[in-house]
C-alpha positions in Angstrom: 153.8 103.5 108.2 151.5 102.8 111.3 153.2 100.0 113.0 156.5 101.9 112.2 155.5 103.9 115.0 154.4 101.5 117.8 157.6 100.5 119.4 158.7 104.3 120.0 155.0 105.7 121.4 155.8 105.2 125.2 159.3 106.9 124.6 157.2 109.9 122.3 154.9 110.3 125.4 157.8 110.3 128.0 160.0 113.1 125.8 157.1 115.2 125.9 155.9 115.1 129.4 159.2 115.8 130.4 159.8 118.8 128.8 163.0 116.6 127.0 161.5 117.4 123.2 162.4 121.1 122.9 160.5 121.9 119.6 157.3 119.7 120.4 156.8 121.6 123.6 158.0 124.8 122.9 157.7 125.1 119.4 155.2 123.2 117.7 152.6 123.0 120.0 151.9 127.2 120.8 152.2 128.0 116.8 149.6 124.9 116.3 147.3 125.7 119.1 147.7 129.9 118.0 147.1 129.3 114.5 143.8 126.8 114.9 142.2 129.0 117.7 142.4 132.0 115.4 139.8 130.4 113.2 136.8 130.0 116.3 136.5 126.7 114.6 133.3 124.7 116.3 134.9 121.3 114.6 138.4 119.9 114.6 140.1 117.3 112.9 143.8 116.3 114.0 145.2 113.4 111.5 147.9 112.0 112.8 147.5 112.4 116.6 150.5 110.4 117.7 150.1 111.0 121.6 147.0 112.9 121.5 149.1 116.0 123.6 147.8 118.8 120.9 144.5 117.4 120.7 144.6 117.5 124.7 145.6 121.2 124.9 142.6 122.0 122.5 140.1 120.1 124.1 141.1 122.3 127.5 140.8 125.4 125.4 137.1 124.4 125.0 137.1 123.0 121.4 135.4 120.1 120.1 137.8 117.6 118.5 138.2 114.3 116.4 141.4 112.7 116.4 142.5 109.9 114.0 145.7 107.9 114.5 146.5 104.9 112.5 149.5 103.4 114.5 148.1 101.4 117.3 150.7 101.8 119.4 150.0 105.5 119.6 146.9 105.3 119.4 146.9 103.4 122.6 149.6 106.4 124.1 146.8 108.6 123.4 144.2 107.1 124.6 145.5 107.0 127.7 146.5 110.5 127.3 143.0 111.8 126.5 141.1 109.9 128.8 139.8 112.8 131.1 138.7 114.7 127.6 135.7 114.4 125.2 138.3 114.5 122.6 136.9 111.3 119.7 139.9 109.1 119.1 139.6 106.9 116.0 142.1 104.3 114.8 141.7 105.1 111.4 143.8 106.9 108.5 142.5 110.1 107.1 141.5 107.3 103.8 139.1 105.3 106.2 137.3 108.4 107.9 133.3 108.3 107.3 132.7 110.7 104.1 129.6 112.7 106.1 131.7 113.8 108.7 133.0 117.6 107.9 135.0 120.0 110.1 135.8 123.4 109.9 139.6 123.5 110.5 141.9 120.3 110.0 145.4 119.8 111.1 148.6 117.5 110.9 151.7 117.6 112.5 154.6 116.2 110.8 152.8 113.7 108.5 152.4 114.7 105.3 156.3 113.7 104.6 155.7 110.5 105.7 152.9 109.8 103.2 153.8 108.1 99.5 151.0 109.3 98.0 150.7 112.9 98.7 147.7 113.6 96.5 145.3 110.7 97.6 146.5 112.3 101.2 145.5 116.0 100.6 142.5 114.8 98.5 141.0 112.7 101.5 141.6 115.5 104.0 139.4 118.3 101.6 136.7 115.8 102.0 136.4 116.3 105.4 136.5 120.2 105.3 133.6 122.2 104.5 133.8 125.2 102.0 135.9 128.1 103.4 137.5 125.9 106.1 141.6 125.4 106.6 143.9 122.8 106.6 146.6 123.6 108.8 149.9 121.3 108.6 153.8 120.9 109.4 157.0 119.6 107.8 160.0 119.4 107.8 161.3 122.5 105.8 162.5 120.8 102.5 165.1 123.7 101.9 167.0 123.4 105.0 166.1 119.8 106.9 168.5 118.0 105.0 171.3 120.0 105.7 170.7 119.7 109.4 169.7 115.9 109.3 172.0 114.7 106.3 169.6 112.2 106.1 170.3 111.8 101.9 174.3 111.5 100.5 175.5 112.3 97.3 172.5 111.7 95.5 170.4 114.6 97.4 169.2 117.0 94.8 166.6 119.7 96.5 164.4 119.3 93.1 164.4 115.8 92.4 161.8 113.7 95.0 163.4 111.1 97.0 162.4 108.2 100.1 164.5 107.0 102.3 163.3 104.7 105.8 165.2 107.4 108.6 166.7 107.1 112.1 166.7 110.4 114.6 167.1 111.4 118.0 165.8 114.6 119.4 168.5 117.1 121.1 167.6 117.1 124.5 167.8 112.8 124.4 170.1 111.6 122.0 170.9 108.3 123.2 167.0 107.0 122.4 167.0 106.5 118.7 163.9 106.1 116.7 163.9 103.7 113.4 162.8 103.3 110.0 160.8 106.3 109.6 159.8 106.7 106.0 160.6 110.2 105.0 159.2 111.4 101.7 162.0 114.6 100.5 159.5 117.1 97.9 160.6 120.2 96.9 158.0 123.1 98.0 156.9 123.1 94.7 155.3 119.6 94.7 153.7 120.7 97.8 152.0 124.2 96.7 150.8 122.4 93.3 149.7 119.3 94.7 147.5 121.1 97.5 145.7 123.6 94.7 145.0 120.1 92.8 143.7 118.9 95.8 140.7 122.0 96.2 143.1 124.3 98.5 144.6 127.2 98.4 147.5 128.6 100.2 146.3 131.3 102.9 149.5 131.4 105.1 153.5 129.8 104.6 155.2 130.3 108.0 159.2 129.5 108.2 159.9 128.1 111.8 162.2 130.2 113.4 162.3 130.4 117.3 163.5 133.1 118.8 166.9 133.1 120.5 165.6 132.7 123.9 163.8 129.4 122.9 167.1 128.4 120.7 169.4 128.7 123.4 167.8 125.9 125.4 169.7 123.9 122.4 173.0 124.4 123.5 173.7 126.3 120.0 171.1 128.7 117.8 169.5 127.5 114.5 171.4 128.1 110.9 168.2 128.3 109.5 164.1 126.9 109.6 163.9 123.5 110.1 160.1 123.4 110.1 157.3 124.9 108.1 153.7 125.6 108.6 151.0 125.4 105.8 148.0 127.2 106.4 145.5 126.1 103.8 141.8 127.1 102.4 139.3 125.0 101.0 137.8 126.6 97.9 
């Protein structure tokens, strides 16, 4: 999966500084940054840092964080990115992080779909938070994203778990496309029993809905959430 995402990281960076990805900016990002600065955490973790943007915002909200990203190309986005921050950015997976390092609130955004391996993933994450802390992360929603994307044909079944290598654009800049994304379908189920395997239990499920003022800037409102947001406590 990391190199996947080296040839589209300049065009990643440039969507978002524009104010051309809709649900990054608008979205994403405010829930993320709400839902981690409720905890006070002292220590952050972001895995999967793609341009380094969140790990920016919290860094200028006064937090202390490490961010790993695996894809170089990214990584290299981000570095550039986070250059006027203390933010620590590794080129590592969540598998190659030191084991003595702990934090108190981890977080991914949109990553956990991509991974084969989903317990390996969650179980090398819970190493890294200390007792009582969270694990905050997105997907897309398993109910409802392929209905909007249509990414699987006849042979979707919501239940059954199934991997396909992707191509999407985002709304706002459809004629960039980004390839041969692996995207990992699970129904919730696998998710909620794979995470309490993993040490975690679920403290918060949000749907993502925006509101209508934030949908309209779509040129037509959402049929349903396309998005979800695990909120997760070690135990």
């Amino acid at each position: 999966m990391p190199n996947r995402w080296c040839s589209s990281a300049q065009l990643r960076r440039e969507q978002i500084e524009s104010g051309a990805d809709l649900t990054f900016n608008e979205v994403f990002k405010p829930l993320m940054i709400k839902n981690i600065y409720n905890f006070s955490p002292s220590r952050i973790l972001e895995v999967g840092a793609g341009t380094g943007h969140i790990s920016r915002e919290l860094f200028n909200l006064g937090l202390s964080v490490t961010a790993i990203e695996p894809s170089i190309g990214m990584y290299e986005v981000a570095k550039d990115v986070l250059a006027l921050t203390d933010v620590r950015l590794i080129n590592h997976t969540s598998f190659e992080l030191e084991h003595d390092t702990t934090y108190d609130v981890a977080f991914s955004h949109l990553v956990a779909h991509t991974v084969e391996d989903l317990l390996c993933f969650f179980n090398s994450i819970a190493l890294h938070i200390e007792k009582n802390g969270h694990f905050i992360f997105s997907i897309p929603h398993p109910c409802f994203y392929n209905e909007y994307k249509k990414f699987f044909g006849d042979e979707y079944n919501y239940m059954v778990p199934m991997k396909k290598d992707v191509s999407f654009t985002i709304t706002n800049d459809p004629k960039n496309i980004i390839s041969g994304v692996p995207y990992y379908h699970r129904p919730l189920t696998e998710y909620f029993n794979t995470l309490l395997q993993s040490g975690f239990a679920i403290d918060g499920f949000d749907e993502i809905f925006p509101d209508e003022n934030i949908q309209e800037k779509y040129g037509s409102k959402w049929e349903s959430p396309r998005y979800c947001l695990f909120i997760c406590k070690k135990i």
